[in-house]
C-alpha positions as CSV (number, residue, x, y, z in Angstrom):
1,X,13.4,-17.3,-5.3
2,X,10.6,-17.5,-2.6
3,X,8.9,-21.0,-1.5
4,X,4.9,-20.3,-1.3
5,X,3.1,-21.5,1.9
6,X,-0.4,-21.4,2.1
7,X,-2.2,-21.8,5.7
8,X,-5.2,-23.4,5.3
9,X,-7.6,-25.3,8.0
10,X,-11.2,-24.6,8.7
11,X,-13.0,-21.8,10.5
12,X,-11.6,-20.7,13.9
13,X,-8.6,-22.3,14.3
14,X,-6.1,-19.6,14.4
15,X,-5.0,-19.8,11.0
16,X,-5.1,-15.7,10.7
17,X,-3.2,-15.5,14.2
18,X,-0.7,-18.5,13.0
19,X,0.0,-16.2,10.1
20,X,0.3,-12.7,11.7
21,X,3.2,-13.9,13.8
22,X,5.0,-15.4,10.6
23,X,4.7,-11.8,9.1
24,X,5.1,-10.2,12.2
25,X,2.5,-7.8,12.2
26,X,-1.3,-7.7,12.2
27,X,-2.2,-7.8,8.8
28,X,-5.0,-10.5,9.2
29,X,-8.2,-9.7,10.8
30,X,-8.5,-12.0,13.8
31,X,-11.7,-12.8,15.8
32,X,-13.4,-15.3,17.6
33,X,-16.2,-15.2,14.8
34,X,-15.9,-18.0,12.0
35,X,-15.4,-17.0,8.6
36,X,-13.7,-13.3,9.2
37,X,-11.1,-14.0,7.1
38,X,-13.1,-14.1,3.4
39,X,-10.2,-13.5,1.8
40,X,-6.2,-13.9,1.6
41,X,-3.2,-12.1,2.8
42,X,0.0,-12.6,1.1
43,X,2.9,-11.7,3.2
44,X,6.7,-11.9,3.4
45,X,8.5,-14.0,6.2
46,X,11.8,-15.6,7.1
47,X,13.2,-18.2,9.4
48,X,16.9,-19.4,9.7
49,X,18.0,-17.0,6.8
50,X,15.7,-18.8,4.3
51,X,12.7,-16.0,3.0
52,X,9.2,-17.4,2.3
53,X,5.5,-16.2,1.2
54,X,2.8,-17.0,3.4
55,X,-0.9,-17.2,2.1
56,X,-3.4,-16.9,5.0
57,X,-6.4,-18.3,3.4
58,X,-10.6,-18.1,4.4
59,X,-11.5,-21.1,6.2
60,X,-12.5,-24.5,4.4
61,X,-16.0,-24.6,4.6
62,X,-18.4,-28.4,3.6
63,X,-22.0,-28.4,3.0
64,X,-22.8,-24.5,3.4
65,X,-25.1,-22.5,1.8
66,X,-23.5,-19.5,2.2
67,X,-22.0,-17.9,-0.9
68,X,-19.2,-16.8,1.0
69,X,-17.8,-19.7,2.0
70,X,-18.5,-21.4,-1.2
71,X,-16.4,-19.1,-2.7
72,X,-13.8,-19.5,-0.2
73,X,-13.9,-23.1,-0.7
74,X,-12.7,-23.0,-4.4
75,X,-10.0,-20.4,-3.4
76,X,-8.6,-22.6,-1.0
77,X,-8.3,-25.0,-3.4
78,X,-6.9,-22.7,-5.8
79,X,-3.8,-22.1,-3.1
80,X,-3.4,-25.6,-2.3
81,X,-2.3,-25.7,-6.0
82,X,-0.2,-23.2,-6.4
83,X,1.5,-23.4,-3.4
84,X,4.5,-25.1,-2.3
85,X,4.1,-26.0,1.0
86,X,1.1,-27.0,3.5
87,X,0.1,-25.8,6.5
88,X,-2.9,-27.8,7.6
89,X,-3.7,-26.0,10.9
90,X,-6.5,-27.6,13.1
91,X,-7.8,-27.0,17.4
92,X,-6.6,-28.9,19.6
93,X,-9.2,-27.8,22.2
94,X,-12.0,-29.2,19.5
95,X,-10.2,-32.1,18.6
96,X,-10.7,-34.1,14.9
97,X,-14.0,-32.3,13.5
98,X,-16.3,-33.6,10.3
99,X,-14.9,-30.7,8.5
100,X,-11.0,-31.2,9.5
101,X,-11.8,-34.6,8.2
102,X,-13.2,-33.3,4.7
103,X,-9.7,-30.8,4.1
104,X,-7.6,-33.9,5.4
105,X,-9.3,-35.9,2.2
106,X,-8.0,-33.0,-0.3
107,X,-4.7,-32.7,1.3
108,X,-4.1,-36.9,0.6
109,X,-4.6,-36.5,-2.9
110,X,-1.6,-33.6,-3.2
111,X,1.5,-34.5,-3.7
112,X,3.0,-31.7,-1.7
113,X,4.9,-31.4,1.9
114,X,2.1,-31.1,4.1
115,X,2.3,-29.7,7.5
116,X,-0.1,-30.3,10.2
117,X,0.0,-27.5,13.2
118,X,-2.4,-28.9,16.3
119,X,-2.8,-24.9,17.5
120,X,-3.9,-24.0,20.6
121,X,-1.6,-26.3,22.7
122,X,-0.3,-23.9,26.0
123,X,0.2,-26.9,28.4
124,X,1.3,-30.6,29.0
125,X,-2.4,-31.8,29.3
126,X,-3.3,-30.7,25.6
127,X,0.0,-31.5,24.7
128,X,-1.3,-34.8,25.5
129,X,-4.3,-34.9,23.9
130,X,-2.6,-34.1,20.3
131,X,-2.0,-37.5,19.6
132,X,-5.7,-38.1,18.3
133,X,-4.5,-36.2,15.3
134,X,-3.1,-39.2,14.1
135,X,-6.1,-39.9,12.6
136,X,-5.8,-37.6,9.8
137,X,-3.8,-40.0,8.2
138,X,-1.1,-37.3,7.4
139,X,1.8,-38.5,9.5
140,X,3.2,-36.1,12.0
141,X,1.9,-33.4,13.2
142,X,3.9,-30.0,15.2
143,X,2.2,-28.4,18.5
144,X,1.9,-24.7,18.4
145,X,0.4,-21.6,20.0
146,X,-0.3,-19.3,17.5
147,X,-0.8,-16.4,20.5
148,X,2.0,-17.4,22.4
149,X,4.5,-18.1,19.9
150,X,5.1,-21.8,21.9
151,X,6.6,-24.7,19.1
152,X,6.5,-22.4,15.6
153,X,10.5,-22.1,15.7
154,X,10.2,-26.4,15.7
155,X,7.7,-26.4,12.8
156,X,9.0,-23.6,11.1
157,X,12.8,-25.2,11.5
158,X,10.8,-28.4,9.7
159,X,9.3,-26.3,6.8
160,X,12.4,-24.6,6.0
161,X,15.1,-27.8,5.7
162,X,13.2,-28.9,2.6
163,X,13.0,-25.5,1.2
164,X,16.6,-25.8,-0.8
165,X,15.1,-28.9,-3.0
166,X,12.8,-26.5,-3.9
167,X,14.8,-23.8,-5.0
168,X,17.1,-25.8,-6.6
169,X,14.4,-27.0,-9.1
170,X,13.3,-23.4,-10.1
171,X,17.0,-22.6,-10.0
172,X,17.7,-24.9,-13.2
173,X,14.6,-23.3,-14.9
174,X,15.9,-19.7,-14.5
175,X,18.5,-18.7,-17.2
176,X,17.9,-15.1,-18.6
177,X,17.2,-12.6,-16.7
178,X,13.8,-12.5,-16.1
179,X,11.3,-8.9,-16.1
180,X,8.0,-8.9,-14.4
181,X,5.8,-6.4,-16.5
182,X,2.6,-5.9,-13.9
183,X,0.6,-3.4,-12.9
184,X,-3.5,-3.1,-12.8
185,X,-6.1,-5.1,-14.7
186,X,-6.0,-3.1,-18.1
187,X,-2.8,-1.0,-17.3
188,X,-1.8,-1.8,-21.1
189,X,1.2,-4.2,-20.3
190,X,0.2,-7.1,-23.0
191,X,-0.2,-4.3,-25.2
192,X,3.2,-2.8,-23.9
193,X,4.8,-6.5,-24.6
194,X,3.6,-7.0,-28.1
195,X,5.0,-3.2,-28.8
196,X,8.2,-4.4,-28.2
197,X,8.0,-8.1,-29.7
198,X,6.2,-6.5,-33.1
199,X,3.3,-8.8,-32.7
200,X,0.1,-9.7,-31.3
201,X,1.8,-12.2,-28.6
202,X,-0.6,-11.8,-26.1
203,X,-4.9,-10.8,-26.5
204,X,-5.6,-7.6,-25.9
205,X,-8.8,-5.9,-24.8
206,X,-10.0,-3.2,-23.0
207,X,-11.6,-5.7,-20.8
208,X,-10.0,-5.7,-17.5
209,X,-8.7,-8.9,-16.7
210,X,-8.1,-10.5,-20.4
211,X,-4.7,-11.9,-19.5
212,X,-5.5,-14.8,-17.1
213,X,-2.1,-16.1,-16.8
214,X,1.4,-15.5,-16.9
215,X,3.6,-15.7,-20.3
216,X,6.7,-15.5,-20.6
217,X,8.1,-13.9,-24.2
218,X,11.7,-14.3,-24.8
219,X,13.2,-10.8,-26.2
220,X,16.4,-10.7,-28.2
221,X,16.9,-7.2,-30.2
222,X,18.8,-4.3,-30.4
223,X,21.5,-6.1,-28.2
224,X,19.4,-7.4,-25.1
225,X,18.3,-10.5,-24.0
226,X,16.0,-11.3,-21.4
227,X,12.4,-13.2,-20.5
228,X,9.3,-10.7,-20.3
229,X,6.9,-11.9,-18.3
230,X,3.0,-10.6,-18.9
231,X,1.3,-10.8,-16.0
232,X,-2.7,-11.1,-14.8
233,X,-4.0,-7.8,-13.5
234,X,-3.4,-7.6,-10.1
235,X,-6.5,-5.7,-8.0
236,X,-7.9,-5.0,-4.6
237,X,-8.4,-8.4,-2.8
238,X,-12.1,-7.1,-2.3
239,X,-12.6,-7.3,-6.3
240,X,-11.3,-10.6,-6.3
241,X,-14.7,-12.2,-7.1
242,X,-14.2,-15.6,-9.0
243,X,-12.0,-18.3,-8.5
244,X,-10.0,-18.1,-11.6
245,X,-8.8,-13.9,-11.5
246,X,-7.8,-15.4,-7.9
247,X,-5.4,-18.2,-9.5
248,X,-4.3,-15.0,-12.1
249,X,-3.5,-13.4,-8.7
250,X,-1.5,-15.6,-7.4
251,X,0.4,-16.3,-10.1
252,X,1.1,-12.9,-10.8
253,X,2.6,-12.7,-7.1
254,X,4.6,-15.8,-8.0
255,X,6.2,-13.6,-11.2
256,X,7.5,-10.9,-9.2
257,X,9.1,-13.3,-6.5
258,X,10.6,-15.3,-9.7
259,X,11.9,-11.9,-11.7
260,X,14.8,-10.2,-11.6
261,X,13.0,-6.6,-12.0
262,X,9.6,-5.4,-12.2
263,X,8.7,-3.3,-14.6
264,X,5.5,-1.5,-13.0
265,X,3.0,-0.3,-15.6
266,X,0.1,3.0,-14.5
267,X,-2.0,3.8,-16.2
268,X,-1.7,8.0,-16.6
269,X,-5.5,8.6,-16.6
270,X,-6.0,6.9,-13.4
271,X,-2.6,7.9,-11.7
272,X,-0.8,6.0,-9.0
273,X,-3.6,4.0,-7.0
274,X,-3.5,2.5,-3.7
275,X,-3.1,-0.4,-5.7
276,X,0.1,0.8,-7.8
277,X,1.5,1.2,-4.1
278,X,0.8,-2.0,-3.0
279,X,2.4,-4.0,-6.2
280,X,5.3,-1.1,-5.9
281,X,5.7,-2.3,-2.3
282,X,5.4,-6.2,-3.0
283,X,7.9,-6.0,-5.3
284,X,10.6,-3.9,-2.8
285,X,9.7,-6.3,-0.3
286,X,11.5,-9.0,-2.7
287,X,14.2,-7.1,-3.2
288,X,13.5,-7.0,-7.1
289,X,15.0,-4.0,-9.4
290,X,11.8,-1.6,-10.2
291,X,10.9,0.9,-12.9
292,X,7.9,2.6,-13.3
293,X,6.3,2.9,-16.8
294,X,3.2,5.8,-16.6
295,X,1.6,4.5,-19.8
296,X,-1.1,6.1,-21.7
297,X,0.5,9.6,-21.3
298,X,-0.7,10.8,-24.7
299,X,-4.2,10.6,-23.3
300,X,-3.2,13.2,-20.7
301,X,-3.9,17.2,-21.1
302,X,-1.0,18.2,-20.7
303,X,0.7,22.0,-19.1
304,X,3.8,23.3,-18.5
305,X,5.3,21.1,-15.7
306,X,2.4,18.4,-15.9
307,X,5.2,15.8,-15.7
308,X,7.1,17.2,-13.2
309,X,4.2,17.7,-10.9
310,X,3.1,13.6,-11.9
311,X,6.7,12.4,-11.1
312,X,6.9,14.5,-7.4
313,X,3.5,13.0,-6.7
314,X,4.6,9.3,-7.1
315,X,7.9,10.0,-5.5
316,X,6.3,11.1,-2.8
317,X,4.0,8.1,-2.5
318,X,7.1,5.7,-2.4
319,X,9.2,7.5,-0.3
320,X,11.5,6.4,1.2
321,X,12.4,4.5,-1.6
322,X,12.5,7.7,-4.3
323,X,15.2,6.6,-6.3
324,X,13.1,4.4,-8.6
325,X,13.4,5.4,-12.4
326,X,10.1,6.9,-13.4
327,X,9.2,6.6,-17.6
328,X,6.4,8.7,-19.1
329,X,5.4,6.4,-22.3
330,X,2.4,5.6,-24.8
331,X,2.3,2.2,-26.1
332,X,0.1,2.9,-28.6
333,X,2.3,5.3,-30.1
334,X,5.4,3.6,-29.0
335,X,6.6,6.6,-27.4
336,X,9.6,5.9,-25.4
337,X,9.5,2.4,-25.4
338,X,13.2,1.4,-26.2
339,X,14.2,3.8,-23.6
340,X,12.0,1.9,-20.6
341,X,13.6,-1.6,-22.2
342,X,17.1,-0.1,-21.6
343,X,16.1,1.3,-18.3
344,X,15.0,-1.5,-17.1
345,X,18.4,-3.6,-18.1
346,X,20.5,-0.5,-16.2
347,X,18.4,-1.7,-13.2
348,X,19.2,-5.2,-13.6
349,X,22.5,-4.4,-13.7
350,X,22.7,-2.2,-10.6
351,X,20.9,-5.1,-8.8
352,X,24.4,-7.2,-9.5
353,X,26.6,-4.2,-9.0
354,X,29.5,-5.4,-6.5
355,X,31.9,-2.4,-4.8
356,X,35.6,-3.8,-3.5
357,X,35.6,-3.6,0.1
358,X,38.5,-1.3,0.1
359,X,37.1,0.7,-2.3
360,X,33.7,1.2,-0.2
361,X,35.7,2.1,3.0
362,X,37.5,4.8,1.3
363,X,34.6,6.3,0.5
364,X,31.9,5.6,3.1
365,X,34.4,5.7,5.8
366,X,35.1,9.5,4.9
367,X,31.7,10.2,4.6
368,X,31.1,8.5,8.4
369,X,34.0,10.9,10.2
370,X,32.4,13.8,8.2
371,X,28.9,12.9,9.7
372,X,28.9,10.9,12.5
373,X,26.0,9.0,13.9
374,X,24.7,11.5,16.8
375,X,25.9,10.8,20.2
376,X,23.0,8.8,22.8
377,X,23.4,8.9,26.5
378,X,26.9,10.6,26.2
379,X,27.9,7.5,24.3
380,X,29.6,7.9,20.4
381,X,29.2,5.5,18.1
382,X,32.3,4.6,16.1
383,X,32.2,3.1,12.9
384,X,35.5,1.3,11.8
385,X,34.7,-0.8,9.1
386,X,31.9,-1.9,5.8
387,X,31.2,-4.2,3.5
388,X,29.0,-5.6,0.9
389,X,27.8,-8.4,1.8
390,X,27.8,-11.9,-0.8
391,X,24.1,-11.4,-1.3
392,X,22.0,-11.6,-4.7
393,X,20.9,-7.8,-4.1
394,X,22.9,-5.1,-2.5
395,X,23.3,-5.3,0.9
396,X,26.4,-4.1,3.2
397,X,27.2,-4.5,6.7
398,X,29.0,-1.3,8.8
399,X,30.8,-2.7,11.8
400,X,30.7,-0.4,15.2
401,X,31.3,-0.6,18.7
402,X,27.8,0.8,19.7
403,X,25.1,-0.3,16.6
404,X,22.2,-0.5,19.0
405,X,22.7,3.2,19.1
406,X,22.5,3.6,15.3
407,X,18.7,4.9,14.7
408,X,17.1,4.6,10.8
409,X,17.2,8.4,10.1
410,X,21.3,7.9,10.5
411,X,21.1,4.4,8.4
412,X,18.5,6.2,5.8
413,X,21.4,8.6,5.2
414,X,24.0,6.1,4.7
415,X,21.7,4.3,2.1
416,X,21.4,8.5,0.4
417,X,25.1,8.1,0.1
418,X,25.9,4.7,-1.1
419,X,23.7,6.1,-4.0
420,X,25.1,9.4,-4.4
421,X,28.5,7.5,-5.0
422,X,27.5,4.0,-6.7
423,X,24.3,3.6,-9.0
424,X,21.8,1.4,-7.5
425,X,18.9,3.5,-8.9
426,X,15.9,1.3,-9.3
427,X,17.1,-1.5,-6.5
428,X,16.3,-1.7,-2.8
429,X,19.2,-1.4,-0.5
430,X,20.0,-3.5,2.7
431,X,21.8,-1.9,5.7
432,X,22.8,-3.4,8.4
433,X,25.3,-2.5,11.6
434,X,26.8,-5.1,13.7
435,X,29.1,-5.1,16.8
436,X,32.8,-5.1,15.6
């Protein structure tokens, strides 16, 4: 399970900067110019071997008229809630402002680990001139250079020690396995959960957005038992007007880090959105189990090799990761449904899927001295050993003399394999080569 931390702070401090070097890679506007960031990011990071979310929020904004900021106001509340972890980032080249003062007043009343990150500090002199920060009345603070990368391993080595309390909490919450129906605002996955319940559990409109919250429905028929979770519509961060679809945002983010597999409903008479792609890719990013439910396909004319043609398309859109079962069903007819229930057990089963370590080096090993990785500067690589790694989700480690050498086409095709020979359909695979 993933800790949440949300970055907040206001305008201008380096909050967007701060977070594109946890994610490691510009995704967060940056610019000199308070306020660019009017909405948030969600990324993936780790640190020590522990994974985390980061939420980049707008900057906390008192006594504007600007509807903007107003807005972005709320929201940062809204993360401050649902978070786990604190960031307060403030300028050390500005010193303790009104408005600093204002967000350190709404941090004292959380009961939360708080962070405070006095950015900007590239030499001894402002090194110096932290101490003021004191003031907040938040207890320590951490030194950084969001541009330079100076004193984030010390704050992020802080942030990360407490992070195994907080697992261990949700860990005694989780018993069943746990599936993460999402997909976009009106997608037709309450609709899809009350089809395989038998009853109205959850409202159904065709409002977008009806479902405001996360609800969890415990299933036990025909042999399975699990926890489906209904999730709020997730859409484009630019549609993300009011402050409570934001919260239904975020905690629909929190479901997939907290499931096992995410069952990903489209709808057919849209087809597979940018923002299809960017839940599918959320969800791989965990590491979850995914299936993909294309619902409303009796609304669909329909031709000879319409459904081939539908399933190429959207194999082609996640590629590389292709091997993701792909269900063609109608809730309101029911069509198909069972089947998309036992898929998605299948999956959470190859998730757990362990190989013997001498059973994987018969077989990959072979496979490695039939195709070896291509020779680089005259130099072979040799590959004399694998594993699986003790991981929750597959991953395996090849052992080599030369691994710098082995490129990702070479380690693409060793993932091809592994699933030619062992069914991990539906679950992102980890590969990784290390010096023997």
């Amino acid at each position: 399970m993933s800790t949440i931390v949300a970055i907040v702070g206001r305008p201008n401090v380096g909050k967007s900067t701060f977070f594109n070097r946890l994610v490691q890679r510009r995704e967060a506007i940056v610019d000199s110019v308070s306020g660019v960031t009017r909405d948030r990011h969600y990324g993936k990071s780790d640190w020590n071997g522990k994974e985390f979310s980061v939420i980049d929020t707008g900057g906390y904004i008192v006594g504007s008229d600007d509807i903007f900021e107003d807005e972005i106001r709320k929201q940062v509340q809204l993360a401050i809630e649902e978070s786990d972890i604190i960031v307060f980032v403030v300028d050390v080249e500005e010193g303790i402002t009104p408005m600093d003062t204002e967000v350190a007043k709404l941090l004292r009343k959380v009961s939360k680990p708080i962070f405070i990150a006095v950015n900007k500090v590239d030499n001894a002199m402002r090194e110096n001139d932290a101490v003021e920060f004191y003031n907040l009345g938040l207890g320590d603070y951490h030194t950084i250079s969001s541009i330079n990368g100076s004193g984030t391993g010390d704050l992020l080595d802080a942030i990360v020690a407490i992070m195994p309390e907080l697992d261990a909490i949700d860990l005694k919450k989780e018993e069943l396995p746990r599936f993460a129906v999402v997909g976009r605002p009106n997608a037709g996955k309450s609709s899809f959960i009350n089809a395989l319940v038998g009853e109205d559990r959850n409202i159904v409109t065709n409002i977008a957005g009806t479902t405001r919250d996360s609800i969890d429905t415990k299933y036990n028929r025909f042999g399975f038992d699990f926890n489906l979770v209904d999730t709020a519509g997730i859409r484009k961060k630019s549609k993300v007007k009011e402050d409570l679809e934001f919260y239904s945002v975020m905690r629909a983010v929190r479901s997939i880090e907290y499931s096992d597999v995410v069952i990903l409903i489209v709808d057919a008479t849209r087809g597979f959105e940018s923002q299809d792609q960017n839940i599918f890719w959320l969800a791989e990013k965990n590491r979850k189990g995914i299936i993909i439910l294309i619902n409303k396909w009796d609304l669909v004319e329909k031709e000879t090799n319409t459904m081939r043609d539908y399933e190429v398309k959207i194999r082609q859109q996640i590629a590389p990761l292709t091997d993701v079962p792909i269900i063609f069903t109608s809730v309101l007819t029911k069509q198909r449904l069972l089947k998309s229930i036992e898929t998605a057990v299948e999956v959470f089963d190859n998730r757990k899927r362990r190989i013997s370590t001498s059973k994987l080096n018969e077989t990959m090993l072979e496979i490695v001295k039939q195709n070896p990785p291509p020779a680089i500067k005259g130099k072979y690589v040799k590959i004399k050993y694998c594993m699986q790694l003790p991981t929750k989700t597959p991953q395996f480690a090849f052992f080599s003399n030369l691994p710098q050498y082995v490129k990702e086409p070479y380690k693409r095709y060793i993932e091809n394999q592994l699933r030619d020979y062992y069914n991990f359909s539906g679950v992102p695979i980890t590969i990784y080569f290390r010096q023997k």
